[in-house]
DSSP file (Angstrom, degrees, kcal/mol; ACC not computed):
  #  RESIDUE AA STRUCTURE BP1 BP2  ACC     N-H-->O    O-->H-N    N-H-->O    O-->H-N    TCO  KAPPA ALPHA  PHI   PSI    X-CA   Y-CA   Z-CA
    1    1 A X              0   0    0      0, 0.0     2,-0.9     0, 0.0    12,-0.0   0.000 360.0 360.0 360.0 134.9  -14.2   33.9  -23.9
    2    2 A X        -     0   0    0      2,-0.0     2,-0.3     0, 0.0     0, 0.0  -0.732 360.0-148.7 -98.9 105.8  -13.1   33.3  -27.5
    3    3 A X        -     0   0    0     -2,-0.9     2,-0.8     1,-0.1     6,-0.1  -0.586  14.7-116.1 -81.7 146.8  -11.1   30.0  -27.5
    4    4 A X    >   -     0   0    0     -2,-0.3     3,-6.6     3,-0.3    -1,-0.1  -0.706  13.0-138.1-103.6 121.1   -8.2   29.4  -30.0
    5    5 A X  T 3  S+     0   0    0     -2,-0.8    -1,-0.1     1,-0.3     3,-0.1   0.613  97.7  58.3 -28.0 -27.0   -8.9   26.6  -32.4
    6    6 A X  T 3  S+     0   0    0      1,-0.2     2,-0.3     2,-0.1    -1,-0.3   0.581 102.1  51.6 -98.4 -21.6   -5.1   25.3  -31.9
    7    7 A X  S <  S-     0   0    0     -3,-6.6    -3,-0.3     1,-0.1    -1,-0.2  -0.992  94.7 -82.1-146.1 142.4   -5.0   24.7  -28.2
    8    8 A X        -     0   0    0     -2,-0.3    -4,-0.2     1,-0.2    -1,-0.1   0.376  26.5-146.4  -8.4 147.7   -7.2   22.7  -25.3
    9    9 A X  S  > S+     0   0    0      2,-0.2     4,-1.4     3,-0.1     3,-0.4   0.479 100.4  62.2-111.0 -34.0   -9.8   24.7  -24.4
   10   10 A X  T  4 S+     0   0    0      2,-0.2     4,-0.4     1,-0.2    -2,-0.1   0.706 114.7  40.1 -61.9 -12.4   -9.4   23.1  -20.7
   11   11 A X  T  4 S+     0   0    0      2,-0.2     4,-0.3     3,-0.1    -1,-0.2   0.502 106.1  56.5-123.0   0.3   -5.9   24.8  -20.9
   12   12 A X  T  > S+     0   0    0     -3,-0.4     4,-2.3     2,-0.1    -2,-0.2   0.831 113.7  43.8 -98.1 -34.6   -6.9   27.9  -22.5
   13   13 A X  T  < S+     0   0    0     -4,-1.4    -2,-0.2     2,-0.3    -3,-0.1   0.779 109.6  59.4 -71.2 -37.4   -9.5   28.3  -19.1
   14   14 A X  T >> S+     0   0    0     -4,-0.4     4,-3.0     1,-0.3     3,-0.5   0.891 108.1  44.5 -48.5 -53.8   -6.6   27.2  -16.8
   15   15 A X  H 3> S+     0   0    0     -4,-0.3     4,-2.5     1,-0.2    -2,-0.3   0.817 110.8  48.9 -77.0 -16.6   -4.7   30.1  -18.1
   16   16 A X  H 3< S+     0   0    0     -4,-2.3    -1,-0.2     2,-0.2     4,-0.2   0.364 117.9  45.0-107.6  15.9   -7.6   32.8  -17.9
   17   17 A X  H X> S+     0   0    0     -3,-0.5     4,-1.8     2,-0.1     3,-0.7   0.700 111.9  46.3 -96.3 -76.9   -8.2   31.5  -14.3
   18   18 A X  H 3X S+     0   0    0     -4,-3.0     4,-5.5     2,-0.2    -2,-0.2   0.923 114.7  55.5 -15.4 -63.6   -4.3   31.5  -13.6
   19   19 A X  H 3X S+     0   0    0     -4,-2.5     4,-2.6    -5,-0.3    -1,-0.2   0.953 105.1  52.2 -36.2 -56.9   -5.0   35.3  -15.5
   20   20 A X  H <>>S+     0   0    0     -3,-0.7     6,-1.5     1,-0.2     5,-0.6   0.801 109.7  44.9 -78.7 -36.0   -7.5   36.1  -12.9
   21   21 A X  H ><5S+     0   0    0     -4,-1.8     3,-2.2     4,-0.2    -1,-0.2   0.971 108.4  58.3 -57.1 -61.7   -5.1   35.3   -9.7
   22   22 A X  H 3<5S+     0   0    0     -4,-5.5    -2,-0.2     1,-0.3    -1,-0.1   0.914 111.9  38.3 -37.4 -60.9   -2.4   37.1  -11.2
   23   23 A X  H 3<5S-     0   0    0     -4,-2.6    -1,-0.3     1,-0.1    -2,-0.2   0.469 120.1-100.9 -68.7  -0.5   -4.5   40.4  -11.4
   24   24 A X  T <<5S+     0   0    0     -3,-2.2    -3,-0.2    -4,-0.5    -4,-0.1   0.084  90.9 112.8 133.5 -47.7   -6.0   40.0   -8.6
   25   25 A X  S   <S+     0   0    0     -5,-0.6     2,-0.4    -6,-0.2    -4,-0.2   0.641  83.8  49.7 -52.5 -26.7   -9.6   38.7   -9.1
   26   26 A X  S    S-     0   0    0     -6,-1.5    -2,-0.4    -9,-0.1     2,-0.1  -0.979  77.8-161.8-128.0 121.1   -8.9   35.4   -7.6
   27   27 A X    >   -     0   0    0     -2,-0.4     3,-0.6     1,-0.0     2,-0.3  -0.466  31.5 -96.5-107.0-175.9   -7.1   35.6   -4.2
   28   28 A X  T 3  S+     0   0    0      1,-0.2    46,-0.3    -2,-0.1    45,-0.2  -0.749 117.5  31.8 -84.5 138.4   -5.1   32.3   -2.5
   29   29 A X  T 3  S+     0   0    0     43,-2.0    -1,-0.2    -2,-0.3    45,-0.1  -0.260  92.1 126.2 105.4 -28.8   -7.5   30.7    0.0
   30   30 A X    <   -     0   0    0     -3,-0.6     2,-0.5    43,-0.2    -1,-0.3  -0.211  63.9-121.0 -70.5 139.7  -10.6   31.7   -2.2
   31   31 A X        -     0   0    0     40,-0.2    40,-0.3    -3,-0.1    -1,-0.1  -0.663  25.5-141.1 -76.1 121.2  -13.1   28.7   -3.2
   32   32 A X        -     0   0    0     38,-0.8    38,-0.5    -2,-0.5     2,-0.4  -0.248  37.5 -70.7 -89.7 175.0  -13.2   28.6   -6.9
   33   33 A X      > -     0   0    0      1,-0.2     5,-0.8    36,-0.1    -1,-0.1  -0.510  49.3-104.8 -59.9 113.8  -16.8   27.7   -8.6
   34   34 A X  T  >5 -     0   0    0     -2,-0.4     4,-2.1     3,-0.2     5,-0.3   0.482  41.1 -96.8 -44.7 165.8  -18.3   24.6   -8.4
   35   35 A X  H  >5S+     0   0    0      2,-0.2     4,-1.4     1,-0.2    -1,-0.2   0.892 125.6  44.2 -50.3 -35.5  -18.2   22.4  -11.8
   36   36 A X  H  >5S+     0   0    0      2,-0.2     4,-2.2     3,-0.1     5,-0.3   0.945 110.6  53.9 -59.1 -54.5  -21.8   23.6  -12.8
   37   37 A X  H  >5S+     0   0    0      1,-0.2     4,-0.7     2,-0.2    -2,-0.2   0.920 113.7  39.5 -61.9 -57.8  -20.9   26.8  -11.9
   38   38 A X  H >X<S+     0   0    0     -4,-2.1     4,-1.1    -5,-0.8     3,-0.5   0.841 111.2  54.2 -19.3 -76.7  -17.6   26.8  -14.3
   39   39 A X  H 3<>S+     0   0    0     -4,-1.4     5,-2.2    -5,-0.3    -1,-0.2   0.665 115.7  40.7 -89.1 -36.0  -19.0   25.0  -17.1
   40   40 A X  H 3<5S+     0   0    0     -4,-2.2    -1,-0.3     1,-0.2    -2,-0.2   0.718 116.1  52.8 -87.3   5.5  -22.2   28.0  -17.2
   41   41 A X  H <<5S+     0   0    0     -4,-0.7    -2,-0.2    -3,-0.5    -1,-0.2   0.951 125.6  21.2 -87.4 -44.5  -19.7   30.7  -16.5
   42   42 A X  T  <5S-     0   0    0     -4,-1.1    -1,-0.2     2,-0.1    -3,-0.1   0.003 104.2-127.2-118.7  41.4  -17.3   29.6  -19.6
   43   43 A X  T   5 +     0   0    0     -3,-0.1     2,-0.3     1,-0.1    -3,-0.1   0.850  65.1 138.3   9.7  90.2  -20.6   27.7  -21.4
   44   44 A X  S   <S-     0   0    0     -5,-2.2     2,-0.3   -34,-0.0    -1,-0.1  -0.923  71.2 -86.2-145.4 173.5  -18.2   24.2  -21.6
   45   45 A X    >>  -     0   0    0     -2,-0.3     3,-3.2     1,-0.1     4,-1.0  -0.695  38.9-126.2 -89.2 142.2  -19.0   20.8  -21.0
   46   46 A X  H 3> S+     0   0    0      1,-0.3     4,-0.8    -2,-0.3    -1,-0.1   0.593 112.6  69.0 -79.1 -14.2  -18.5   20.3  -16.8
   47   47 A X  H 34 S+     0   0    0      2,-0.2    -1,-0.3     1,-0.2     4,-0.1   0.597  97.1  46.6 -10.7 -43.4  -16.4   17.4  -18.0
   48   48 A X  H X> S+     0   0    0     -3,-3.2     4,-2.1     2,-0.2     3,-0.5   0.642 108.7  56.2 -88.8 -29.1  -14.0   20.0  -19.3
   49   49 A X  H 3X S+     0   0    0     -4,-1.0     4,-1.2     1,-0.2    -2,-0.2   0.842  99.0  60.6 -55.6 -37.3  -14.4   21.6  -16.1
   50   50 A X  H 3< S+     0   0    0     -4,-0.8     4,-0.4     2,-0.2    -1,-0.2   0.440 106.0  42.1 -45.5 -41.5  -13.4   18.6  -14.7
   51   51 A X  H <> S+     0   0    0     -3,-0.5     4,-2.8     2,-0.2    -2,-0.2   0.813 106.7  62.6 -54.7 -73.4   -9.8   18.6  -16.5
   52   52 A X  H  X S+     0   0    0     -4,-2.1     4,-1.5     1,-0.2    -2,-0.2   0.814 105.9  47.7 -47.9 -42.9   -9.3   22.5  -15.8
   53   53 A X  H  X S+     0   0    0     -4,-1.2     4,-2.1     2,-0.3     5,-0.3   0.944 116.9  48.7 -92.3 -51.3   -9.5   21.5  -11.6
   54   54 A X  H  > S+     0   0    0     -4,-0.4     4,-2.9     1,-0.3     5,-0.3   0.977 110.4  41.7 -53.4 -59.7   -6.9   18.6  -12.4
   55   55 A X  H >X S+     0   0    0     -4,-2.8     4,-2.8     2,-0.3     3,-0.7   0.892 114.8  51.6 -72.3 -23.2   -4.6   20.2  -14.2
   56   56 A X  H 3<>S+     0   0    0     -4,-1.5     5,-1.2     1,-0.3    -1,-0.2   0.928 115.4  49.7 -45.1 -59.8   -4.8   23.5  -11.6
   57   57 A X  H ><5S+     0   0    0     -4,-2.1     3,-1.0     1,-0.3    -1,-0.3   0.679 109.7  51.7 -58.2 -35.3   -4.3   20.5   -8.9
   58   58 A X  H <<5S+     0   0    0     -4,-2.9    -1,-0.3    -3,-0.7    -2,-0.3   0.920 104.6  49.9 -72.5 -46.8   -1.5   19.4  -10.9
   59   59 A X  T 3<5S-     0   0    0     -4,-2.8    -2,-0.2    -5,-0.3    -1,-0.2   0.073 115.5-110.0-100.7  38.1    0.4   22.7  -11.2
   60   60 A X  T < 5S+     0   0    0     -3,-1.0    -3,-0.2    -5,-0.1    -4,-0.1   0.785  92.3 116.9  51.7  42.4    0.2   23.0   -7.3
   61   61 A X  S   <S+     0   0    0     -5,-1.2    12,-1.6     1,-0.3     2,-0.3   0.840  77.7   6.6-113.5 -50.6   -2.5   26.1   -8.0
   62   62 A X        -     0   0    0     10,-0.3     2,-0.3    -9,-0.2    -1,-0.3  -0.965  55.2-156.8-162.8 113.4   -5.6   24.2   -6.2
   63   63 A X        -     0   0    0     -2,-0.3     8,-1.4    -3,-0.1     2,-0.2  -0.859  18.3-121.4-136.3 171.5   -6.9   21.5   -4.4
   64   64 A X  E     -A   70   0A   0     -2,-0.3     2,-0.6     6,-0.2     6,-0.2  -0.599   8.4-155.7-103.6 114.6  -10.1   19.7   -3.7
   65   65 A X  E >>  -A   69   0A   0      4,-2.2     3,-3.0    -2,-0.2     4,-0.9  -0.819  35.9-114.8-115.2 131.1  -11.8   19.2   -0.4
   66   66 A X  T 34 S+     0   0    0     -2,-0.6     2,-1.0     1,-0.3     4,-0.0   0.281  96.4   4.2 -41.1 135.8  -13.9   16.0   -0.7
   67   67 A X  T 34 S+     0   0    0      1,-0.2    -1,-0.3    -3,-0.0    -3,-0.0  -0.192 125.3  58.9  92.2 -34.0  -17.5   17.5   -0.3
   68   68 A X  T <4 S-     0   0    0     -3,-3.0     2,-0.3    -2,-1.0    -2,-0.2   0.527  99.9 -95.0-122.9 -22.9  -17.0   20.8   -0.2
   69   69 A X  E  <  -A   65   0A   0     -4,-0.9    -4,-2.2   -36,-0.1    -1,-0.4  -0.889  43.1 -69.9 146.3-156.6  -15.2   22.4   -3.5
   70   70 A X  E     -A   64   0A   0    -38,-0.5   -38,-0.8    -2,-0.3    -6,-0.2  -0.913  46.8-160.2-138.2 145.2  -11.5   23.3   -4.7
   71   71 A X        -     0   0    0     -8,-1.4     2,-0.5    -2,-0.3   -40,-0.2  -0.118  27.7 -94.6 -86.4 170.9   -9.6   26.1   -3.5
   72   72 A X        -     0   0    0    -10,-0.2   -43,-2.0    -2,-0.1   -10,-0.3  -0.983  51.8-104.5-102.5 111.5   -7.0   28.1   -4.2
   73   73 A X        -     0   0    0    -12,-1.6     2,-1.2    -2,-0.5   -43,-0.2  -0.193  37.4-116.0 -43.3 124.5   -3.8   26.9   -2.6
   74   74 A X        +     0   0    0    -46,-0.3     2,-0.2   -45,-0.1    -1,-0.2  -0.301  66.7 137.4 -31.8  16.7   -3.2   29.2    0.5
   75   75 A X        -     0   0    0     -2,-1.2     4,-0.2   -14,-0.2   -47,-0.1  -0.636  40.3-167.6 -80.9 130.4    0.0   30.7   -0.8
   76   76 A X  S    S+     0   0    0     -2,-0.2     4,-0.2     1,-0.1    -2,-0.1  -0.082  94.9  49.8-110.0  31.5    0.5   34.3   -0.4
   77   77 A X  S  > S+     0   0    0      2,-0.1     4,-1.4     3,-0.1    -1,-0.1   0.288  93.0  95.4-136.4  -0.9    3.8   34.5   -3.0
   78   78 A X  H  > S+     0   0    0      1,-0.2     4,-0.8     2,-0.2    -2,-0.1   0.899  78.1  53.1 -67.4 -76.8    1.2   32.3   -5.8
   79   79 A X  H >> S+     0   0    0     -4,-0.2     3,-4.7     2,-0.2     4,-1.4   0.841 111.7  49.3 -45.6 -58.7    0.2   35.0   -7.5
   80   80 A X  H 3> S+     0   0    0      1,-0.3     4,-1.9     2,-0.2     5,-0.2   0.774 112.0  48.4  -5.7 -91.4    4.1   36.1   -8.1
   81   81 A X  H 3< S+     0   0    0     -4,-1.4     4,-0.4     2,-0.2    -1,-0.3   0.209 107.3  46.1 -92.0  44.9    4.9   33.5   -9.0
   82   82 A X  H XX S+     0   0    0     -3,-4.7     3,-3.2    -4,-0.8     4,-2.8   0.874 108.9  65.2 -61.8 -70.1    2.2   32.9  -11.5
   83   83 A X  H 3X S+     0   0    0     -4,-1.4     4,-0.9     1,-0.3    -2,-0.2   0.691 109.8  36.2 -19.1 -74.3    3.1   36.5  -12.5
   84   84 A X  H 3X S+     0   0    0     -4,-1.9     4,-2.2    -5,-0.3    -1,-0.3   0.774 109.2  61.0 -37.1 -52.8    6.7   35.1  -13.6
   85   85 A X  H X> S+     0   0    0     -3,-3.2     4,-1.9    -4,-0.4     3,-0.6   0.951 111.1  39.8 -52.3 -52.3    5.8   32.0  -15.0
   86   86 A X  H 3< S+     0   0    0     -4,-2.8    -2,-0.2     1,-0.2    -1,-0.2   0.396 114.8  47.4 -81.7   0.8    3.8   33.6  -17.3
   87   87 A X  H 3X S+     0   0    0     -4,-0.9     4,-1.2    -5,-0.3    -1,-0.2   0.578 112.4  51.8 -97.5 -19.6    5.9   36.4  -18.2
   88   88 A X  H <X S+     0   0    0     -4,-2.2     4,-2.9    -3,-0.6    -2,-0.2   0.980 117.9  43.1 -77.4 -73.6    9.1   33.9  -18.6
   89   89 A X  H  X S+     0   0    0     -4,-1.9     4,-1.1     1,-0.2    -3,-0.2   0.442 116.9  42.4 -37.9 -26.0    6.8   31.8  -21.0
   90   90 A X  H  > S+     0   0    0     -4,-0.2     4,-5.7     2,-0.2     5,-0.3   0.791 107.3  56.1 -81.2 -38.5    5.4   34.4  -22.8
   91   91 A X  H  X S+     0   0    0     -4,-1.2     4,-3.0     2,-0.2    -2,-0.2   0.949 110.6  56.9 -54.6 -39.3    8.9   36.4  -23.2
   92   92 A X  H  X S+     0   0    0     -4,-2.9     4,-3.6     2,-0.2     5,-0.2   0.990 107.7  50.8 -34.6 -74.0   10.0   32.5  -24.9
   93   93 A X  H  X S+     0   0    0     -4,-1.1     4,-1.5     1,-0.2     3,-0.5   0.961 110.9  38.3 -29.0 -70.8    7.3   32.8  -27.3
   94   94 A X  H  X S+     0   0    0     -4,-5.7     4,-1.7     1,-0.2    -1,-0.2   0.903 118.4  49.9 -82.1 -17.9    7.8   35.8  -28.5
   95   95 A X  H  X S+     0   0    0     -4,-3.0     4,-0.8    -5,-0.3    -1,-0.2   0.914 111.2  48.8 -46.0 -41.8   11.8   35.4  -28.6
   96   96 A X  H  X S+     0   0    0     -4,-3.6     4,-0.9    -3,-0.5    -2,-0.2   0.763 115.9  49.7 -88.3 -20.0   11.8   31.9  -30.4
   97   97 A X  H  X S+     0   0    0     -4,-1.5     4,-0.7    -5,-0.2    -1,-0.2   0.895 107.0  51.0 -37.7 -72.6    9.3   33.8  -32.8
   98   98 A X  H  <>S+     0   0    0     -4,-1.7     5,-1.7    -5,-0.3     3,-0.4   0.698 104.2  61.3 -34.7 -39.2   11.4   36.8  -33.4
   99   99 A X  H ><5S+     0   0    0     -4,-0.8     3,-6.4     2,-0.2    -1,-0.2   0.932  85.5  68.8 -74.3 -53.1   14.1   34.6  -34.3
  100  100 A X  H 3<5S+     0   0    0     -4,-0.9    -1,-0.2     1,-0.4    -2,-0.2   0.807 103.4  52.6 -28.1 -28.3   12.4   33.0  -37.2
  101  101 A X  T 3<5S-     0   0    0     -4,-0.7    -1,-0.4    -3,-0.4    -2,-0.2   0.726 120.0-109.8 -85.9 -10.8   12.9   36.4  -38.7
  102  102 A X  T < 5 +     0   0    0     -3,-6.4     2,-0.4     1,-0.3    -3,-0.2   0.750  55.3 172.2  75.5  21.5   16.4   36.6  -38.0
  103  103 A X      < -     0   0    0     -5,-1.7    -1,-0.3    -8,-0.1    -2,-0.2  -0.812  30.4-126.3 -96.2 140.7   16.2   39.3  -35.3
  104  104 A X     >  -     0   0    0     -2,-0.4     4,-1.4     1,-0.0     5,-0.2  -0.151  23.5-118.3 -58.4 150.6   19.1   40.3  -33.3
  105  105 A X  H  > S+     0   0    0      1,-0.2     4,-1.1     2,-0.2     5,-0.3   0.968 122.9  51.3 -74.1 -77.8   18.7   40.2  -29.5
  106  106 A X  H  > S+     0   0    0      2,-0.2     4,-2.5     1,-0.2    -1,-0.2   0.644 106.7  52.0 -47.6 -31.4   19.4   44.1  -29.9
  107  107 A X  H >> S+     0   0    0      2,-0.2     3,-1.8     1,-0.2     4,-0.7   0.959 112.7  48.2 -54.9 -88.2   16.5   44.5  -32.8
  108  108 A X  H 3X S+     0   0    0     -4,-1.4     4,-1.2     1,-0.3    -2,-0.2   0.354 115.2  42.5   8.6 -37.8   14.3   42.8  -30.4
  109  109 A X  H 3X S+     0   0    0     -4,-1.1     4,-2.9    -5,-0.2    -1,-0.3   0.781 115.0  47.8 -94.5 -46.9   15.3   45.0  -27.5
  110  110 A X  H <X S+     0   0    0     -4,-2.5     4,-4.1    -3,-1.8    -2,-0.3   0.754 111.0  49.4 -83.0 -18.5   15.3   48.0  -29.3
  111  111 A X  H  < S+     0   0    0     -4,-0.7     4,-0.4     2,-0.2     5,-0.2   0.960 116.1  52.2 -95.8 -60.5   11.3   47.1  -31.1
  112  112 A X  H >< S+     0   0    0     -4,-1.2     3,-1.9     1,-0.2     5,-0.2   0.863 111.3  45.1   1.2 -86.8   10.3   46.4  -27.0
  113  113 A X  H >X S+     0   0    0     -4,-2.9     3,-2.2     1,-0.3     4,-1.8   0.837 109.8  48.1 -33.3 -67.7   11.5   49.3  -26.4
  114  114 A X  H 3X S+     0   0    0     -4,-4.1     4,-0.9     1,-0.2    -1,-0.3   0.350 116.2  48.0 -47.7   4.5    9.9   51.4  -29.3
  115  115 A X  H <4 S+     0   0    0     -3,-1.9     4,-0.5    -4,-0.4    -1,-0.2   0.307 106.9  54.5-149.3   1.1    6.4   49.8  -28.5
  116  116 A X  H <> S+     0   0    0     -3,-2.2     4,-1.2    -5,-0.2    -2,-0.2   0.617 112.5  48.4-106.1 -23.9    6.6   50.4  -24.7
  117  117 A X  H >X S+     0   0    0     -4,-1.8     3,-2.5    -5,-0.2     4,-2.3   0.997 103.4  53.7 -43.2 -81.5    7.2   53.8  -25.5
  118  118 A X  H >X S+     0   0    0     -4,-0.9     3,-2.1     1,-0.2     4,-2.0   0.904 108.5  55.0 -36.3 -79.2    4.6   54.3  -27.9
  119  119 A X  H 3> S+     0   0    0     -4,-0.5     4,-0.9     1,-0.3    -1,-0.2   0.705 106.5  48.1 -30.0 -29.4    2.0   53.0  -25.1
  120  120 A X  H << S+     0   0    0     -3,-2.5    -1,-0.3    -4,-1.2    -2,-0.2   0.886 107.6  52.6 -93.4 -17.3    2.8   55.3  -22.5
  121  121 A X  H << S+     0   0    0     -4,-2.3    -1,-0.2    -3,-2.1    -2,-0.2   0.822 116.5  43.0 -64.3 -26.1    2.7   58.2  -24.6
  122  122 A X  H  < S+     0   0    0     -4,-2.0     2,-0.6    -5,-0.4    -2,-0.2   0.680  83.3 114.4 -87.7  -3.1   -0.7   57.1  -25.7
  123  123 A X     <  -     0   0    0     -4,-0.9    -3,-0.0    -5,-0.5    -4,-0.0  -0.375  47.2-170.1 -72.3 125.5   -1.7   56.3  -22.6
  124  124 A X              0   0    0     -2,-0.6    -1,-0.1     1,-0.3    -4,-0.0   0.674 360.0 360.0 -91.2 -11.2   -4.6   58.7  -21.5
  125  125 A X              0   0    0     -3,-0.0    -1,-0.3    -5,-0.0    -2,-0.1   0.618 360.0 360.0 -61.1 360.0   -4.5   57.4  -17.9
């Protein structure tokens, strides 16, 4: 994984975990990888592994049982609403960005548009 220089590296691995529920890879119930395991998987210090399981446990994604690892909260609607969270948060970004130029909600709608277009025509699936 290629971390960006500008944000926590414990929060950019929260999100490509988060990532991994959403699509699929990580289901609700599954037991995620021990701290060792983590730390050789996304070569960080298990300290920072350590962080990543908090904040998961903080944003009601995973919790710890005493002996035995952290989970994935038992939720069948979690991925959803990951799915949401992170599409509401991203669609912010790139609005409050967009604005900085001075584009109109309808510029914005219409460049969307143009660029979901383009993909599906190029899409070879």
């Amino acid at each position: 994984m290629d971390f960006q220089a500008n944000y926590p590296i414990y929060l950019q691995i929260a999100e490509d975990l988060k990532r991994r529920i959403v699509i699929g890879e990580l289901k609700p119930g599954d037991k995620l990888p021990s701290n060792a395991e983590l730390a050789m998987s996304y070569q960080v210090n298990p300290n920072t592994v350590q962080r990543i399981y908090r904040q998961l446990e903080t944003d009601r994604i995973s919790y710890a049982k005493r002996g035995i690892g952290t989970f994935i909260v038992e939720d069948p609607g979690l991925p959803e609403r990951l799915r949401q969270e992170i599409g509401e948060r991203l669609s912010a970004n790139y609005i409050a960005q967009m604005k900085t130029y001075h584009f109109s909600k309808e510029e914005i709608i219409a460049l969307l548009e143009t660029q979901t277009q383009e993909k599906k025509e190029g899409d070879i699936c």
